[in-house]
C-alpha positions as CSV (number, residue, x, y, z in Angstrom):
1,X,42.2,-25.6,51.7
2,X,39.5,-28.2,51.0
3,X,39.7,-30.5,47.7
4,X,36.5,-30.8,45.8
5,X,36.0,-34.3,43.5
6,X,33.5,-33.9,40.9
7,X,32.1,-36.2,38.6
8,X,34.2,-35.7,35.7
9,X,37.3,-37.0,38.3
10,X,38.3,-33.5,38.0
11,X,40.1,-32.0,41.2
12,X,39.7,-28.4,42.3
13,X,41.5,-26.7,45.0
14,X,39.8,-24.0,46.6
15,X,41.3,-21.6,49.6
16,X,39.3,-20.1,52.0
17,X,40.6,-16.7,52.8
18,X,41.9,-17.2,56.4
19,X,43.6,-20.7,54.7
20,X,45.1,-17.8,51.9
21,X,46.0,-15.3,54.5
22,X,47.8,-17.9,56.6
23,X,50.1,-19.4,53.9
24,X,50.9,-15.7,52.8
25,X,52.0,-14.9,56.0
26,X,54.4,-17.8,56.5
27,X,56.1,-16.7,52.7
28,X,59.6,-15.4,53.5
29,X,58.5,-11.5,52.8
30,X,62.0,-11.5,50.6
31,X,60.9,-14.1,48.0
32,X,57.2,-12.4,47.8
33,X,59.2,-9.4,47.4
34,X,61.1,-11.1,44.1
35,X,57.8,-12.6,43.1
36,X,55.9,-9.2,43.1
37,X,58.8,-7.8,40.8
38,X,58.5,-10.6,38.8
39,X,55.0,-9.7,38.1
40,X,55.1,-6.8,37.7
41,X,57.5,-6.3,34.8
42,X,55.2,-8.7,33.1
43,X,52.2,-6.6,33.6
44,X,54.6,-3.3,32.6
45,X,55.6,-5.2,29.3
46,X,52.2,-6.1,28.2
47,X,50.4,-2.8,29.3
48,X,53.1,-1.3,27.0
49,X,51.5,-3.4,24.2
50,X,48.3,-3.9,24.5
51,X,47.0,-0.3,26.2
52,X,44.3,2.0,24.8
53,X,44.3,5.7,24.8
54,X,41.8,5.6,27.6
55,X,44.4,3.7,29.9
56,X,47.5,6.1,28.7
57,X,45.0,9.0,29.9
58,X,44.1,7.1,32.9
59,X,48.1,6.2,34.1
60,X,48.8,9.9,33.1
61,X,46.2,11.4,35.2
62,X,47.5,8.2,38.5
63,X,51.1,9.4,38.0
64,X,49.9,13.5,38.3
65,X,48.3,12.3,41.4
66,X,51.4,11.1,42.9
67,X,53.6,13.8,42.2
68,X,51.0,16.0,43.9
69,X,50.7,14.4,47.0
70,X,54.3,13.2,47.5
71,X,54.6,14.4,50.8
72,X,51.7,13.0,51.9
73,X,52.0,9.2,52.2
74,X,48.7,7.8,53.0
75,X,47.7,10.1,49.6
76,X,50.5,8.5,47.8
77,X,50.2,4.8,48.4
78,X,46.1,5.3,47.2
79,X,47.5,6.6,44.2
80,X,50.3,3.9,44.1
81,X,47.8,1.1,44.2
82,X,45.4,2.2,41.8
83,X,48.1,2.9,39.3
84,X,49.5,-0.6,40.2
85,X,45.3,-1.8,39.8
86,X,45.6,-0.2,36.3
87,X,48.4,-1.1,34.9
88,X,47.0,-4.9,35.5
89,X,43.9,-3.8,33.8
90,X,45.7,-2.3,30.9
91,X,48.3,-5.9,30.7
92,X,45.0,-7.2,29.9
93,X,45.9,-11.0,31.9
94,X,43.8,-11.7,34.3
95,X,45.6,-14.0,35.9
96,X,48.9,-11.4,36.3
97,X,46.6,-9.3,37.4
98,X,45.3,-12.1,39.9
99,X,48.8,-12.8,41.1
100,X,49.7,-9.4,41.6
101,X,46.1,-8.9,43.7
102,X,47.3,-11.6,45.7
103,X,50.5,-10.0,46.7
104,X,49.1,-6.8,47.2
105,X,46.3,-7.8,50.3
């Protein structure tokens, strides 16, 4: 993590990816569990809202996927993740969305 001081005295903290990946890893894997969940219901709740037709068609044709390759997990978590990918998009809060990325690598 490095701290940047600009000249409007603002402070900015910025993580390099290993610096991310190593603070991730030393989160008990129970409370990123509860965090994920957390997340995700908000992203459910506001994709329920604020969704088009297009992202209805889109989840519809994710959750067809899923049911068709069931027994196949590799083939199911691809499907899992991009229905999780556009959900987020259909929430429309980038910073949920952010959050959830976050979790997810």
């Amino acid at each position: 993590m490095s701290l940047e001081s600009r000249a409007d005295v603002t402070l900015e903290a910025t993580l390099d990816p290993v610096g991310r990946d190593l603070i991730l890893d030393a989160i008990d894997a129970i409370e990123a569990v509860e965090a994920r969940q957390v997340i995700e219901l908000a992203i459910v709740r506001l994709a329920a809202v604020r969704r088009t037709e297009a992202d209805l068609e889109r989840l519809r044709a994710l959750l067809d996927g899923m049911r068709e390759c069931r027994n196949r997990p590799a083939a199911f978590a691809e499907f899992d993740f991009a229905l999780h990918v556009a959900l987020s998009k259909a929430a429309r809060n980038t910073l949920l969305a952010s959050s959830l990325s976050t979790l997810h690598d």
